[in-house]
C-alpha positions as CSV (number, residue, x, y, z in Angstrom):
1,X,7.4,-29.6,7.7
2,X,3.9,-28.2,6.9
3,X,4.2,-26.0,9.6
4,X,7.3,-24.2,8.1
5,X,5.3,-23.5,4.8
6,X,3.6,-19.9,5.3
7,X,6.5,-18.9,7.3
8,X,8.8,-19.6,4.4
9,X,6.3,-17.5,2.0
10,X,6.3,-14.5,4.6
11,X,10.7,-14.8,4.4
12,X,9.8,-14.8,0.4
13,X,7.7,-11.5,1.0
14,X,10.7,-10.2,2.8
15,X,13.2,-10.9,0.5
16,X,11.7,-9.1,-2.1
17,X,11.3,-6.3,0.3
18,X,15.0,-6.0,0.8
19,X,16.0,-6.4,-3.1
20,X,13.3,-3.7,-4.0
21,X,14.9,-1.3,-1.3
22,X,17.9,-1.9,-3.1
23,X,16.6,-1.1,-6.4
24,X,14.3,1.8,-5.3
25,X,17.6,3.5,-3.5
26,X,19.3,2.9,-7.1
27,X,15.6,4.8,-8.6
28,X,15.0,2.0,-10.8
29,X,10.9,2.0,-10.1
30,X,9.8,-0.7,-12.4
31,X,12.1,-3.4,-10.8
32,X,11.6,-2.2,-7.5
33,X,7.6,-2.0,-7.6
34,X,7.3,-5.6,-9.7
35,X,9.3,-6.6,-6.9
36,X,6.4,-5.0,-4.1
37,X,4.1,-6.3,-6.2
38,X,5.5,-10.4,-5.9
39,X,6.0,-9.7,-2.2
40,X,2.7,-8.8,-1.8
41,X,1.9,-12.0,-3.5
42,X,3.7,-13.9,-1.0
43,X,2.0,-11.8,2.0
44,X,-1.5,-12.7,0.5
45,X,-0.7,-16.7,0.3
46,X,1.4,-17.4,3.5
47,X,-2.3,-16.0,5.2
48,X,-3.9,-18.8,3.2
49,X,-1.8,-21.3,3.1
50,X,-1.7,-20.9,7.0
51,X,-5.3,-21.2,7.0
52,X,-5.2,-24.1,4.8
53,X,-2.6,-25.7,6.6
54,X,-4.1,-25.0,10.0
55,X,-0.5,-23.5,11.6
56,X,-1.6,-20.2,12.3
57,X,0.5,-18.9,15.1
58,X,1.9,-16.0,17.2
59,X,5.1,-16.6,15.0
60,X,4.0,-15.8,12.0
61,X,1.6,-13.2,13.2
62,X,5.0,-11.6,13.8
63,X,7.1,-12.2,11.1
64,X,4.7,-11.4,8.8
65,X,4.7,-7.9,9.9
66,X,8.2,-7.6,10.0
67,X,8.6,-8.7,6.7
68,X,5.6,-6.2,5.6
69,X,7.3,-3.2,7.2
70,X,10.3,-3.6,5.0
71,X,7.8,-4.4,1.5
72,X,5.5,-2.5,2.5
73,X,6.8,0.4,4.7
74,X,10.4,1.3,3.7
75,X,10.5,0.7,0.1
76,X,7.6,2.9,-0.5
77,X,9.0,5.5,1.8
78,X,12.2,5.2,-0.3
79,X,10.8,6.1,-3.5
80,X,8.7,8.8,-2.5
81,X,11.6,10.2,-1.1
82,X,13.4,9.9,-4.3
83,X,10.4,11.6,-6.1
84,X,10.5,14.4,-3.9
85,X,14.2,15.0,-5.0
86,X,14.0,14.2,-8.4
87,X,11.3,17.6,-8.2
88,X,13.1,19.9,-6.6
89,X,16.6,18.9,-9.1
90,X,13.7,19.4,-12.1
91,X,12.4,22.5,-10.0
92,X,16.1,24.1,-9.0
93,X,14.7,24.4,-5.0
94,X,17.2,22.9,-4.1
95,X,19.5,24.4,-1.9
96,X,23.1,23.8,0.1
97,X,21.6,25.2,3.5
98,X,19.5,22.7,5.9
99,X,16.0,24.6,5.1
100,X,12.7,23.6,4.3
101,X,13.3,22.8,0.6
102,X,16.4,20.7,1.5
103,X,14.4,18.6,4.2
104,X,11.3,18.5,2.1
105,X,12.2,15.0,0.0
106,X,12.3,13.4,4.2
107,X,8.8,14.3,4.4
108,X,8.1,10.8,2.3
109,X,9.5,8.8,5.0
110,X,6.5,9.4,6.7
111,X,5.2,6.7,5.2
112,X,7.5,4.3,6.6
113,X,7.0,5.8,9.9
114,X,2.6,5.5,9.3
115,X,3.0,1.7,8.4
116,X,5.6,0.9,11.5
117,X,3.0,2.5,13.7
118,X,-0.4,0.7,12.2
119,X,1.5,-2.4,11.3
120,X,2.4,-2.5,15.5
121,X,-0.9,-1.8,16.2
122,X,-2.3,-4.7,13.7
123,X,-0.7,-7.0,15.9
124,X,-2.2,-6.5,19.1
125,X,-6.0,-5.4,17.8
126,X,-8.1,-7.6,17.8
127,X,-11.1,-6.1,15.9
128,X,-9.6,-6.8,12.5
129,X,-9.7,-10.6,11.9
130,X,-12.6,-10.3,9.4
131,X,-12.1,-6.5,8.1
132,X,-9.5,-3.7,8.4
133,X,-9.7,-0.7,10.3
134,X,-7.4,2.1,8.8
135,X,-5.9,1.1,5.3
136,X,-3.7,-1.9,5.0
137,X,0.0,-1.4,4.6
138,X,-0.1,-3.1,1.1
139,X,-3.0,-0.6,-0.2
140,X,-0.5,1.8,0.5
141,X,2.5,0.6,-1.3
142,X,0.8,-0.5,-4.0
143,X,-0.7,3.4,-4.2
144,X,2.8,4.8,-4.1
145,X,4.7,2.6,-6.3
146,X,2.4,3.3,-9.2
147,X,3.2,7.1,-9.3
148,X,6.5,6.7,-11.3
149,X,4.8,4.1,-13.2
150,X,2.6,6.4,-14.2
151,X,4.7,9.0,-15.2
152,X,6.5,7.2,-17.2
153,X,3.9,5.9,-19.1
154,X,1.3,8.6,-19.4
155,X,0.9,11.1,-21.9
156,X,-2.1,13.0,-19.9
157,X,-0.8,16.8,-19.8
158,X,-3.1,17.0,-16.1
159,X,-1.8,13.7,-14.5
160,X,1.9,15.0,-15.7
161,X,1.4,18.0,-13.6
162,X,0.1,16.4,-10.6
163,X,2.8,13.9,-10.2
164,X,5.1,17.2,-10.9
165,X,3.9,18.8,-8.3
166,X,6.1,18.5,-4.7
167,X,3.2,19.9,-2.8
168,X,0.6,17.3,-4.4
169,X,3.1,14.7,-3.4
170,X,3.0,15.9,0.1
171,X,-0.5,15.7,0.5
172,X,-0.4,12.1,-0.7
173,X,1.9,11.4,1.5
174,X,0.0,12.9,4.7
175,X,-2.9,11.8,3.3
176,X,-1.6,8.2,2.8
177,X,-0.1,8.4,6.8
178,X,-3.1,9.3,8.5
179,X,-5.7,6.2,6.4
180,X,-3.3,4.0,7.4
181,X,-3.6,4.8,11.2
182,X,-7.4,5.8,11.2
183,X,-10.2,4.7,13.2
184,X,-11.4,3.9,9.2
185,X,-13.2,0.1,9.1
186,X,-12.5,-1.0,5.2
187,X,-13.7,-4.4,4.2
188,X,-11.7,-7.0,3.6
189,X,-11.9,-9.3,0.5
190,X,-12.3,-12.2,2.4
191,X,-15.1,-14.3,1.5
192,X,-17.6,-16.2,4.1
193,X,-19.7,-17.1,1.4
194,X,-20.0,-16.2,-1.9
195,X,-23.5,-15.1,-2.5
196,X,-24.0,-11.5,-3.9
197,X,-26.6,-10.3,-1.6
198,X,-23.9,-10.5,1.3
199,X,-20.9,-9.7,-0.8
200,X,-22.6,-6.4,-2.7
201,X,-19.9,-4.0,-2.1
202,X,-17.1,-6.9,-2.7
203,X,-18.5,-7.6,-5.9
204,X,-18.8,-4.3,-6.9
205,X,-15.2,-3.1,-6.0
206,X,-13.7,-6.1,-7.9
207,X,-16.0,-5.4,-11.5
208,X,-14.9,-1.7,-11.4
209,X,-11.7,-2.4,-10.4
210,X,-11.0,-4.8,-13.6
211,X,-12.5,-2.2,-15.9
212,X,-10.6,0.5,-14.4
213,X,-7.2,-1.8,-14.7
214,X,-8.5,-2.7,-18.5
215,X,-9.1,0.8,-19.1
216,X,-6.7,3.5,-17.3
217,X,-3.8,0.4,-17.0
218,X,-1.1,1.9,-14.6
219,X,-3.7,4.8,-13.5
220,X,-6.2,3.0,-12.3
221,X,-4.1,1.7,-9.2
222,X,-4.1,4.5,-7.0
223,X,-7.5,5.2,-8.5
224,X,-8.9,1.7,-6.8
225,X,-7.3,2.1,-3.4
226,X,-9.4,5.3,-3.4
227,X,-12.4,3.4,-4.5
228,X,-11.5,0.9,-2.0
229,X,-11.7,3.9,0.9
230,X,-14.9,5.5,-0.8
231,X,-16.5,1.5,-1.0
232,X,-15.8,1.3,2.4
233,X,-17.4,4.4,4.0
234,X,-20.5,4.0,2.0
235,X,-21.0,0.8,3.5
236,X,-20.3,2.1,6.8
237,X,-22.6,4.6,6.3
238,X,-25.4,2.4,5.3
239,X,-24.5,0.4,7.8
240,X,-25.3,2.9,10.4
241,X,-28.4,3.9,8.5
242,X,-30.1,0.2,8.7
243,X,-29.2,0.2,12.6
């Protein structure tokens, strides 16, 4: 039965996939990104409890993708989507002919399209068992289903306007596509060991990160997986620098 375990957690990550897209096509954000949020849970311990277990296999190498691409590919996809067309209702671009500003809101989907494509080529890399290269489906999803979050619970006049902004959302959106697929090694938080002269950047990522969280609350999400990204190519950097 043991054997069964992690793949049972990835079908968990996948079933709160497939209720979130429910719940993001319906626009109801908050349910729909606490939903991302549990299935990203699952996607974390099914990893662990198949290293615990000792079942790893090409199975669940598989099905944990799948069950990614729908948590953490279409769902996000969905919602900027819906953000997109909420702006341009608030705006008035909208229009009855097939133009630019009528085809605008598909531009989100992109993001679906960017994690199908690095989530594939996950699977048959083998360079990232102990660190990513390009930035992990999850990152990304947990970046995009904050933006509503946000919105509707900020009072900052400047992030208001962003987030009100079709063209910002766009460049998010690119932006978010092309770190996913990019020749970008990010660490991972996996730890060999534990001491800090070896974990440095780790260490420091996870101290800002809590302050940020205790801080800015729903803000500081999309604020860490750009602190994650910057982490990451200053320790590439130095890196290359001690070589």
């Amino acid at each position: 039965m043991k054997k069964h375990i992690p793949n049972l957690l990835t079908l968990g990550n996948l079933f709160c996939g497939t209720v979130a897209t429910i719940f993001a096509v319906q626009g109801d954000f908050v349910t729909a990104g606490l939903l991302v949020v549990i299935g990203i849970f699952f996607d974390f311990f099914d990893g662990f409890a198949a290293r615990l277990l000792n079942v790893s296999g090409e199975l669940g190498k598989q099905l944990d993708s799948l069950a990614d691409m729908v948590t953490s590919g279409v769902v996000p996809g969905i919602i900027m989507f819906n953000l997109l067309i909420d702006k341009q209702i608030e705006t008035g671009s909208f229009t009855d002919e097939f133009t630019l500003p009528t085809f605008l809101p598909f531009l989100g989907l992109l993001l679906t399209l960017g994690a199908c494509y690095r989530l594939a080529k996950f699977n048959i890399d083998t360079r990232q068992s102990d660190s990513f290269i390009g930035l992990p489906t999850p990152a990304m999803s947990l970046f995009v289903i904050s933006l509503p979050l946000i919105q509707m619970n900020t009072e900052i006049e400047f992030v208001q306007s962003l987030l009100s902004n079709n063209y910002f959302l766009i460049a998010i959106t690119l932006l978010l596509t092309y770190l996913m697929n990019a020749e970008l090694p990010l660490f991972s938080l996996k730890f060999k060991d534990y001491s800090v002269k070896n974990n440095v950047v780790k260490y420091l990522f996870l101290v800002i990160s809590l302050l940020m969280i205790i801080f800015l609350q729903y803000i500081s999400i999309p604020l860490i997986i750009l602190l994650y990204v910057v982490l990451s190519i200053i320790s590439n950097y130095g890196k290359k620098a001690t070589v």
